[in-house]
N, CA, C and O atoms as a CHARMM CRD file, in Angstrom:
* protein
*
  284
    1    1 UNK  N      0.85300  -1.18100   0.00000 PROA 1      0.00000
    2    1 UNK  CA     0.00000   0.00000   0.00000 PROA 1      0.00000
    3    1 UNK  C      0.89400   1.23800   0.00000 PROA 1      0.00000
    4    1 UNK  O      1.92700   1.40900   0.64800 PROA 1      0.00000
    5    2 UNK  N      0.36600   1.96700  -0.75200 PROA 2      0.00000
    6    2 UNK  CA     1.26300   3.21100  -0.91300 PROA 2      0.00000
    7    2 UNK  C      0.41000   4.28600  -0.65200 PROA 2      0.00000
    8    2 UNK  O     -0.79200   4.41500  -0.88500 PROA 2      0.00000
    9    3 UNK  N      1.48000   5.27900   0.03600 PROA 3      0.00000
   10    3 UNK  CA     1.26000   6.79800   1.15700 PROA 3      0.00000
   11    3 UNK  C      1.56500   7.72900   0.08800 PROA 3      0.00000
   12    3 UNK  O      2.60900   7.84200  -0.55500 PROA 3      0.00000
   13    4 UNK  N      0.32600   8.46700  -0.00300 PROA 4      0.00000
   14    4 UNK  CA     0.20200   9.61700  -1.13600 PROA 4      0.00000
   15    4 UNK  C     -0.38100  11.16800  -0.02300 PROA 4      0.00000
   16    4 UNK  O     -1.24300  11.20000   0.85500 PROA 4      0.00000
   17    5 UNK  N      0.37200  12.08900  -0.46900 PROA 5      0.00000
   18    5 UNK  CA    -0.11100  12.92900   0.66000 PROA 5      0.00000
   19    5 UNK  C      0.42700  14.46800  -0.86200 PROA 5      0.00000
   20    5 UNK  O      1.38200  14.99900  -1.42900 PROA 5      0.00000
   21    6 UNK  N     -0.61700  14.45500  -0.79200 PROA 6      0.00000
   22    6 UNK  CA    -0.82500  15.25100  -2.08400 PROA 6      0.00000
   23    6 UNK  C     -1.37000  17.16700  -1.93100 PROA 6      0.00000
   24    6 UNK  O     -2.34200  17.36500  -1.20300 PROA 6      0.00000
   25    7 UNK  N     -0.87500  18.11000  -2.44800 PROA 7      0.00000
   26    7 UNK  CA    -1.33700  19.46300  -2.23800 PROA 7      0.00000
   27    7 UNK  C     -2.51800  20.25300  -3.30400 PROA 7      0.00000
   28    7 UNK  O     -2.23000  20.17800  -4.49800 PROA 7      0.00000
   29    8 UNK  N     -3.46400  20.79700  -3.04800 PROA 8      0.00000
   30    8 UNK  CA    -4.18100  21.56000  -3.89800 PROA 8      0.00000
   31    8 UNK  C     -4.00100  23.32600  -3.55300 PROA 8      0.00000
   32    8 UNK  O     -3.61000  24.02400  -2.61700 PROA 8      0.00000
   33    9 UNK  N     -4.49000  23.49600  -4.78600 PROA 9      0.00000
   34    9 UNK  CA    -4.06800  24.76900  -4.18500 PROA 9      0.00000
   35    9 UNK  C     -4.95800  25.62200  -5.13700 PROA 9      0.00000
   36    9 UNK  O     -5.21000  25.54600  -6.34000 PROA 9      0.00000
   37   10 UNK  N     -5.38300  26.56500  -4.01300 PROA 10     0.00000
   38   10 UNK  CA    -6.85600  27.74800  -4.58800 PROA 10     0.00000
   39   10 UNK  C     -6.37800  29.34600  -4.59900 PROA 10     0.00000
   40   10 UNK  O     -5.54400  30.01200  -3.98600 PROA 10     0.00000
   41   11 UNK  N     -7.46600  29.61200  -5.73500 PROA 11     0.00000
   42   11 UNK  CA    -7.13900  31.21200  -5.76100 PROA 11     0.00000
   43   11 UNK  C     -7.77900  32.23700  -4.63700 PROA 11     0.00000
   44   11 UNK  O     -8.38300  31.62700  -3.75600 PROA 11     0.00000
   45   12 UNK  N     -7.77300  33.13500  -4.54500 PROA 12     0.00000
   46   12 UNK  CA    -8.73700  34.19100  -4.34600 PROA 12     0.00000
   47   12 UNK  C    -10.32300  34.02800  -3.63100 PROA 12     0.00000
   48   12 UNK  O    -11.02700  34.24800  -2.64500 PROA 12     0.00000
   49   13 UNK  N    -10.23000  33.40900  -5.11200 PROA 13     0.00000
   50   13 UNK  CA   -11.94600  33.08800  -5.40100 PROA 13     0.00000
   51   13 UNK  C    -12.49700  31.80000  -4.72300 PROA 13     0.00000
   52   13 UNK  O    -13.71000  31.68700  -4.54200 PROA 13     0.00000
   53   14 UNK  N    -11.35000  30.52400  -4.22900 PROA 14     0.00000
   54   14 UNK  CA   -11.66600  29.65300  -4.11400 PROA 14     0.00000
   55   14 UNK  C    -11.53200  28.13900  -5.27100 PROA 14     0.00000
   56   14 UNK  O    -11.81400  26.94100  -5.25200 PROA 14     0.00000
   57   15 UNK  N    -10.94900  29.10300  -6.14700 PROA 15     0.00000
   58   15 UNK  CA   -11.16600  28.15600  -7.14200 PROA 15     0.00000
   59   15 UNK  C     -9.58700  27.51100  -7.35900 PROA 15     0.00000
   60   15 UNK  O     -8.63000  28.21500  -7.03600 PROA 15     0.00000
   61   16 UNK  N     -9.34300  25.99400  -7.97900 PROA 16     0.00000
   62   16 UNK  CA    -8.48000  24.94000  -7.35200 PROA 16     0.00000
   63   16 UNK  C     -7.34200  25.41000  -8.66800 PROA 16     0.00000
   64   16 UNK  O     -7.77600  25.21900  -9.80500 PROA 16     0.00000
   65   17 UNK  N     -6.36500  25.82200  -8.58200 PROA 17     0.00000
   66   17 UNK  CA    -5.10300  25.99500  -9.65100 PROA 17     0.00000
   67   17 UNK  C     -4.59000  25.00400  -9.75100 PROA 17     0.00000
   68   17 UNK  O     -4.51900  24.06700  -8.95500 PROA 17     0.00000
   69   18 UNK  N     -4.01800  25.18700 -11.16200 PROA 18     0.00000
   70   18 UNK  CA    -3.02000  24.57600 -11.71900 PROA 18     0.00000
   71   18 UNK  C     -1.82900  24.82400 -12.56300 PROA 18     0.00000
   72   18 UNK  O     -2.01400  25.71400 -13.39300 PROA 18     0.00000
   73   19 UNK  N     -0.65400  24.27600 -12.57500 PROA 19     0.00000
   74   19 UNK  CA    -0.00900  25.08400 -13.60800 PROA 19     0.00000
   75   19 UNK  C      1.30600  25.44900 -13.05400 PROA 19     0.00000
   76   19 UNK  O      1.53000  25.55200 -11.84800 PROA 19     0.00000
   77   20 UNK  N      2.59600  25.73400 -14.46800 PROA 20     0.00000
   78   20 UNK  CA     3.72700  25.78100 -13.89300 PROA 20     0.00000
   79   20 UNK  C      4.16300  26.56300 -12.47900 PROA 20     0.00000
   80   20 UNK  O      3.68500  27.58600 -11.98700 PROA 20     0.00000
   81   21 UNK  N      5.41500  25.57100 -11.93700 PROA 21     0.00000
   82   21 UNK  CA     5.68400  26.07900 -10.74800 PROA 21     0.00000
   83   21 UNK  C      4.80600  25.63900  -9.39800 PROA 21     0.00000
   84   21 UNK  O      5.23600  25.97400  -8.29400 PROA 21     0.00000
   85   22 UNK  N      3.66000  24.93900  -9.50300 PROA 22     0.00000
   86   22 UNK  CA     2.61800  24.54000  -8.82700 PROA 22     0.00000
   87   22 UNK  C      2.63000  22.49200  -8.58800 PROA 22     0.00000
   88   22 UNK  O      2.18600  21.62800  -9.34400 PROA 22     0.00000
   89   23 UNK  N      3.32000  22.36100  -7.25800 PROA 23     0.00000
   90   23 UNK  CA     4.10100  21.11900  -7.54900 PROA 23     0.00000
   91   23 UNK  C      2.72400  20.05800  -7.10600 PROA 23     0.00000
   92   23 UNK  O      1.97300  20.11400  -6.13100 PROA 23     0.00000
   93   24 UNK  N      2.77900  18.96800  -8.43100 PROA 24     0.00000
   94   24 UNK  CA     1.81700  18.31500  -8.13200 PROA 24     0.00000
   95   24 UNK  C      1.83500  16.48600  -7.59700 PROA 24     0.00000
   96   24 UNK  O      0.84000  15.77900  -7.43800 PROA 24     0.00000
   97   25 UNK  N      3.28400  16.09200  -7.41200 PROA 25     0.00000
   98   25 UNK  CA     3.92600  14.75400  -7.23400 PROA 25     0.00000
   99   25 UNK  C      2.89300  14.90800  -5.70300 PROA 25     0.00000
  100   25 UNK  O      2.16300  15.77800  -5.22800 PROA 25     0.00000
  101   26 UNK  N      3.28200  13.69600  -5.36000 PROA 26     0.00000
  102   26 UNK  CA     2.36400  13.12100  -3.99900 PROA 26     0.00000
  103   26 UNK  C      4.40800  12.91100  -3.36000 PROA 26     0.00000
  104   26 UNK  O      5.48000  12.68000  -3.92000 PROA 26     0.00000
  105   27 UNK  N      3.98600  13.14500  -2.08400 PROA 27     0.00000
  106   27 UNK  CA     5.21200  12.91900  -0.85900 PROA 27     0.00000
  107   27 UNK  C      4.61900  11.93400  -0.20500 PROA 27     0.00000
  108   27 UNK  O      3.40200  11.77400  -0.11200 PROA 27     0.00000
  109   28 UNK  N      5.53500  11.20100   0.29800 PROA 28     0.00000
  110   28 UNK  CA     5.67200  10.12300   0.89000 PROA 28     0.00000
  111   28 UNK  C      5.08800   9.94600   2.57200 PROA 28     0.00000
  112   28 UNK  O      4.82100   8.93700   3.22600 PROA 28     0.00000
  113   29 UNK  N      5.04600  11.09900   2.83500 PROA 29     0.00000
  114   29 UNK  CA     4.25400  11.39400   4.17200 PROA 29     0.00000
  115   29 UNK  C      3.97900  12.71400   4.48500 PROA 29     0.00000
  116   29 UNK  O      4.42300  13.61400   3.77200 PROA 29     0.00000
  117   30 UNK  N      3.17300  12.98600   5.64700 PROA 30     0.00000
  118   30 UNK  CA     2.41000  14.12200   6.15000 PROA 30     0.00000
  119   30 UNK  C      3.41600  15.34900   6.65500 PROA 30     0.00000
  120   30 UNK  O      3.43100  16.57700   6.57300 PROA 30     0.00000
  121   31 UNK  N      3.97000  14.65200   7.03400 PROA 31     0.00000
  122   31 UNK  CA     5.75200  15.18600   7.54300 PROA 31     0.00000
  123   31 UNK  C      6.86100  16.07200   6.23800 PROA 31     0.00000
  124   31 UNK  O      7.41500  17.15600   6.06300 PROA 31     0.00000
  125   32 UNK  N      6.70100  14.90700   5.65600 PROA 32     0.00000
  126   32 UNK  CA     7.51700  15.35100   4.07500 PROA 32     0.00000
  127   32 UNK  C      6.76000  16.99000   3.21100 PROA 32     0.00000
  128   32 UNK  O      7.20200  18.10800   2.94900 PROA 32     0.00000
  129   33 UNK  N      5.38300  16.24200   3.01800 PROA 33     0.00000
  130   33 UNK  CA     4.63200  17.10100   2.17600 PROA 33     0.00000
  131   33 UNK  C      4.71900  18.92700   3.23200 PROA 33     0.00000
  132   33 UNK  O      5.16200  19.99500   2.81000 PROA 33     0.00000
  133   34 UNK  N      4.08700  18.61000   4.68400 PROA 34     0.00000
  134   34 UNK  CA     4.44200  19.54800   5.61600 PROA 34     0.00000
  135   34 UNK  C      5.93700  20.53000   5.78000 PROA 34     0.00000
  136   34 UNK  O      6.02800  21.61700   6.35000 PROA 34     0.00000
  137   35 UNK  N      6.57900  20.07500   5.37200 PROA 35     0.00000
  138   35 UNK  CA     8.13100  20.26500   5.30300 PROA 35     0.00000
  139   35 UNK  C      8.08900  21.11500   4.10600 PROA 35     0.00000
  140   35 UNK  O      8.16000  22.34100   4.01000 PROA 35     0.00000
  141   36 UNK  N      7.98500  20.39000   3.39600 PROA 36     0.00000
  142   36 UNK  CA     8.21700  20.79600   1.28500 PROA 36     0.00000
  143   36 UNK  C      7.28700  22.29100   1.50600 PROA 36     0.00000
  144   36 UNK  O      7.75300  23.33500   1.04900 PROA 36     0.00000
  145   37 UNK  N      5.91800  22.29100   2.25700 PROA 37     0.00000
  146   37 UNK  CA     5.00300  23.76300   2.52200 PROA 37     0.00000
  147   37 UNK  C      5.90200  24.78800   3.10600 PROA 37     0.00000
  148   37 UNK  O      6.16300  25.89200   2.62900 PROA 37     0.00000
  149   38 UNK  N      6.28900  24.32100   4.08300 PROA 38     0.00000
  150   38 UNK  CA     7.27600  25.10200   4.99600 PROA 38     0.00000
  151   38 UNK  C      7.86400  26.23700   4.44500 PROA 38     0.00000
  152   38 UNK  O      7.78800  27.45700   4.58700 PROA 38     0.00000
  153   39 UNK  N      8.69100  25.15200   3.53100 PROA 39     0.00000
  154   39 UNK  CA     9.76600  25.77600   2.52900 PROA 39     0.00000
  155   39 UNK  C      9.47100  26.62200   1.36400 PROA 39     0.00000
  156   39 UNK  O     10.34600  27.36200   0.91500 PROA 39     0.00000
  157   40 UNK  N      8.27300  26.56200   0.83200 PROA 40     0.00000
  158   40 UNK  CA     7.83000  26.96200  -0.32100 PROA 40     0.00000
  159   40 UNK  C      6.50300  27.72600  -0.22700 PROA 40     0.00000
  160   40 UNK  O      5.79600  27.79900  -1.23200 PROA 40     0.00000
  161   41 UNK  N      6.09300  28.35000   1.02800 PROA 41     0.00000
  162   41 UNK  CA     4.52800  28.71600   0.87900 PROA 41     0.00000
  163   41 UNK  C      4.83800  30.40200  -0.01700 PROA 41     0.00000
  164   41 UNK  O      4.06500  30.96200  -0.79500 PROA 41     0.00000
  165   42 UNK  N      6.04500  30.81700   0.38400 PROA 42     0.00000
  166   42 UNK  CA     6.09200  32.08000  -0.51600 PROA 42     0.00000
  167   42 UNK  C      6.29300  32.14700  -2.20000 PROA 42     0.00000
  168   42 UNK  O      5.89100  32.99900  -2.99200 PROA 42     0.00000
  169   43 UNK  N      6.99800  31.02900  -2.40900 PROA 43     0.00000
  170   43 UNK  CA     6.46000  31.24700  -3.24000 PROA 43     0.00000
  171   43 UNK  C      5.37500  30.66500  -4.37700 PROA 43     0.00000
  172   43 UNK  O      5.32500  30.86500  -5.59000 PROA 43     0.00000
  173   44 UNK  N      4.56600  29.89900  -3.53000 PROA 44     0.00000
  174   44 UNK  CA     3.29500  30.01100  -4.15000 PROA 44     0.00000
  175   44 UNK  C      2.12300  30.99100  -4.14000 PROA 44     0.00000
  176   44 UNK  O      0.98900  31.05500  -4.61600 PROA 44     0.00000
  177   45 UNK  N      2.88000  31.67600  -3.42200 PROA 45     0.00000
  178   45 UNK  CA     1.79500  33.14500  -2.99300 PROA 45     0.00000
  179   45 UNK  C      2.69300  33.77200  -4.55300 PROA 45     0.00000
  180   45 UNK  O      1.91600  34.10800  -5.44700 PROA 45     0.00000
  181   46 UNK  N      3.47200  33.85100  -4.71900 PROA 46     0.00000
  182   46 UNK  CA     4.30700  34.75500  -5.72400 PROA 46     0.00000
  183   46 UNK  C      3.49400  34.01300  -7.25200 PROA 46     0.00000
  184   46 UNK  O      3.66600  34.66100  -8.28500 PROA 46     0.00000
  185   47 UNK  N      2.91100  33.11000  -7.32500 PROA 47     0.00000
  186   47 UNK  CA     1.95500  32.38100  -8.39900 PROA 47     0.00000
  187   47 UNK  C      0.68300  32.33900  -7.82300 PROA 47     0.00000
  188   47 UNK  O     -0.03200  31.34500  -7.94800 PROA 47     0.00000
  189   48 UNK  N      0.42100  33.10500  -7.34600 PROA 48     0.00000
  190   48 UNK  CA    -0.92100  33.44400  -7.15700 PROA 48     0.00000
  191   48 UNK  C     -2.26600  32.47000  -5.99000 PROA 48     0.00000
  192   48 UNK  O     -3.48800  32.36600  -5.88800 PROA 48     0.00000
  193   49 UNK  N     -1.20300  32.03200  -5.43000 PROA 49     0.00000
  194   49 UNK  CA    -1.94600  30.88500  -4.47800 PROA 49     0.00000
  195   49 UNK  C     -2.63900  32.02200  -3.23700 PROA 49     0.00000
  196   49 UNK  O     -2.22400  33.03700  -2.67900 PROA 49     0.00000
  197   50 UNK  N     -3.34700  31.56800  -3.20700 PROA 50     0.00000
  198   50 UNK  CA    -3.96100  32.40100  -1.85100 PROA 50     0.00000
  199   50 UNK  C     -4.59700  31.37300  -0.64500 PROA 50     0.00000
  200   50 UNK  O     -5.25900  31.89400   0.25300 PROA 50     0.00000
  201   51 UNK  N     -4.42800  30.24600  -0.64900 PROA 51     0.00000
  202   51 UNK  CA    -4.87000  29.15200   0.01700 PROA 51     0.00000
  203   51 UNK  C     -4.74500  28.07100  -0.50900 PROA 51     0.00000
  204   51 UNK  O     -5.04500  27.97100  -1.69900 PROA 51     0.00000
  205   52 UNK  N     -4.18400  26.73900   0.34000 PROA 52     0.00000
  206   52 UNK  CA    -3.90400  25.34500   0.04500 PROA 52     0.00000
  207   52 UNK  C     -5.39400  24.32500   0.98800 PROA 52     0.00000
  208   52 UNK  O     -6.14500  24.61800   1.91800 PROA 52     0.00000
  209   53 UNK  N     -5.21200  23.03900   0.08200 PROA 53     0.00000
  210   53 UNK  CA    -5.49900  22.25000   1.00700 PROA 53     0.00000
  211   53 UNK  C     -4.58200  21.09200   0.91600 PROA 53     0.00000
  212   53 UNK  O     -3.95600  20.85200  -0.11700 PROA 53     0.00000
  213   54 UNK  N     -4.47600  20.18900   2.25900 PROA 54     0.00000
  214   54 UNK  CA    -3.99900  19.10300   1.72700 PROA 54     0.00000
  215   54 UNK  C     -4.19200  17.48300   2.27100 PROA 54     0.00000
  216   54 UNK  O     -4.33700  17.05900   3.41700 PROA 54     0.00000
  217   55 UNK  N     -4.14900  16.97900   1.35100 PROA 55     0.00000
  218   55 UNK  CA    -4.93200  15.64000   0.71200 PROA 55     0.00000
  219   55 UNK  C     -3.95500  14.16900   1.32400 PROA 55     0.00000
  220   55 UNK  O     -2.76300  13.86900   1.26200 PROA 55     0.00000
  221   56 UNK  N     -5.40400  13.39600   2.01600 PROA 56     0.00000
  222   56 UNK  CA    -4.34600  11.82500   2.39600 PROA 56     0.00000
  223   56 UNK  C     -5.45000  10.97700   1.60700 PROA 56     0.00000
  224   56 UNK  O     -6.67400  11.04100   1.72600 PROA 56     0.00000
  225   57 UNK  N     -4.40700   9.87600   0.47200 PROA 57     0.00000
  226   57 UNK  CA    -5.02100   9.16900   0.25000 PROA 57     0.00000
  227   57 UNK  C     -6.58200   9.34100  -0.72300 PROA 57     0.00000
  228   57 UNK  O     -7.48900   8.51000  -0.77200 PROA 57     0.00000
  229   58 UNK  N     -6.52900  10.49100  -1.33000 PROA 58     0.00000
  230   58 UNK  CA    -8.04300  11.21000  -1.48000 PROA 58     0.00000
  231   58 UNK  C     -9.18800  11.48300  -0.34300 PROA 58     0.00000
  232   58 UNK  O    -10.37000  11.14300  -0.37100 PROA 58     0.00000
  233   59 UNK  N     -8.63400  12.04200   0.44100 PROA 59     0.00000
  234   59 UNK  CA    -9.00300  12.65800   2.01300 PROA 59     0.00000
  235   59 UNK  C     -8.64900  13.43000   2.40500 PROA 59     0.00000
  236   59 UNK  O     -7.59800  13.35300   3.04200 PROA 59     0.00000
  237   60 UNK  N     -9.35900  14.70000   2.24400 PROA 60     0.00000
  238   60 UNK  CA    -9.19500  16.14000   2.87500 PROA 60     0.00000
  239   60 UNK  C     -8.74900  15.49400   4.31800 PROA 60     0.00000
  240   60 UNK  O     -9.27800  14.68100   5.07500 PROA 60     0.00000
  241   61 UNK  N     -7.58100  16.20800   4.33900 PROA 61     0.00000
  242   61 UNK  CA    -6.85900  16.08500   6.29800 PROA 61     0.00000
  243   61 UNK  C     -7.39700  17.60900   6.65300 PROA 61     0.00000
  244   61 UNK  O     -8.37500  17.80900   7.37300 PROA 61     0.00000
  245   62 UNK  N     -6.59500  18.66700   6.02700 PROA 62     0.00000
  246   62 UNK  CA    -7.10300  19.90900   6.62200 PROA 62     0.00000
  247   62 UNK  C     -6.92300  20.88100   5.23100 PROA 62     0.00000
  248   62 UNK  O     -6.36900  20.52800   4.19000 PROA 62     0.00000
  249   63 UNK  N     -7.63400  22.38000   5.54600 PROA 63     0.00000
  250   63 UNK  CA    -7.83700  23.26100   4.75300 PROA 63     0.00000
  251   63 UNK  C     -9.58800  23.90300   4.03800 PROA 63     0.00000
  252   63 UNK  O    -10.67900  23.41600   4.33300 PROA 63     0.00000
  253   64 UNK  N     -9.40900  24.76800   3.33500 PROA 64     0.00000
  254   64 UNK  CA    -8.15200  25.44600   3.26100 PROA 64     0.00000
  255   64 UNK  C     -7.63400  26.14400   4.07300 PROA 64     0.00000
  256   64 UNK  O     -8.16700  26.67400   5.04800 PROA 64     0.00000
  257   65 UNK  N     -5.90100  26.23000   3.52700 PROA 65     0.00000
  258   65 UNK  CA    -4.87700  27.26500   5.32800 PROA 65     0.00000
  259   65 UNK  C     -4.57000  28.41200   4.00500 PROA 65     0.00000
  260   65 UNK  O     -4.13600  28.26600   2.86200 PROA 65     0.00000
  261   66 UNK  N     -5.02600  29.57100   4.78300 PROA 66     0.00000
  262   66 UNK  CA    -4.78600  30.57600   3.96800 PROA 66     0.00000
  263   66 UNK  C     -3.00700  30.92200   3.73100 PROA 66     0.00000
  264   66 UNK  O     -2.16500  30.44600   4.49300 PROA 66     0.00000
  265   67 UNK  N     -2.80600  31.42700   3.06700 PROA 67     0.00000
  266   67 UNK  CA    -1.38000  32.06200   2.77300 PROA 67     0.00000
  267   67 UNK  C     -1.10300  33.71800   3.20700 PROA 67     0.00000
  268   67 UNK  O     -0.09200  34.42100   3.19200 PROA 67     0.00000
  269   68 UNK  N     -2.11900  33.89100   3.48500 PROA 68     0.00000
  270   68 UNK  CA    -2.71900  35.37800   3.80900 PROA 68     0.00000
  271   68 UNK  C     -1.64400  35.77700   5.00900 PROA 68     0.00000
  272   68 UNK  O     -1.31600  34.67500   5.45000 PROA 68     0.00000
  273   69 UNK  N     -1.05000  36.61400   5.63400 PROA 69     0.00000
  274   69 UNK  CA    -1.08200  37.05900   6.85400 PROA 69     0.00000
  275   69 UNK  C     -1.95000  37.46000   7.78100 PROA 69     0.00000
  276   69 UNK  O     -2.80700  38.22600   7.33900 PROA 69     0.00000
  277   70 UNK  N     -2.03400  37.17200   9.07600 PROA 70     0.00000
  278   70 UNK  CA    -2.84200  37.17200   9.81800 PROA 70     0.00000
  279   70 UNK  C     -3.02800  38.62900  10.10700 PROA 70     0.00000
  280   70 UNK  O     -2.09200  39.33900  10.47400 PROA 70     0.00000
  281   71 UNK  N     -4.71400  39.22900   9.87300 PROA 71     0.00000
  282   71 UNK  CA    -4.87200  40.86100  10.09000 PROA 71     0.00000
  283   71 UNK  C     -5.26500  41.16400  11.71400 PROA 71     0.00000
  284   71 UNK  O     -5.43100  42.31900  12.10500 PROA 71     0.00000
């Protein structure tokens, strides 16, 4: 059985992007994929992400987590 822990990622509007620069491989765990966010939430804001969710197995775990700063 294989561990897929996969990212989506929404605009503005809510609506689910796609497209260069927007990484779509599955990580090997919750930890990994969590890590890889860490590292990279700026610049998916710099491609227009305004909120993620992310995915176990085809199972919303949590989201969406905004990218926003907190007002």
């Amino acid at each position: 059985m294989s561990d897929a822990w996969t990212w989506t990622y929404l605009d503005a509007d809510g609506r689910e992007m796609t497209g260069e620069g927007l990484v779509t491989t599955a990580f090997p765990s919750q930890s990994d994929a969590e890590n890889w966010f860490g590292e990279s939430w700026h610049e998916l804001g710099a491609h227009g992400v305004d909120a993620v969710n992310l995915w176990h197995e085809g199972q919303l775990v949590y989201g969406p987590m905004s990218l926003r700063a907190a007002e």
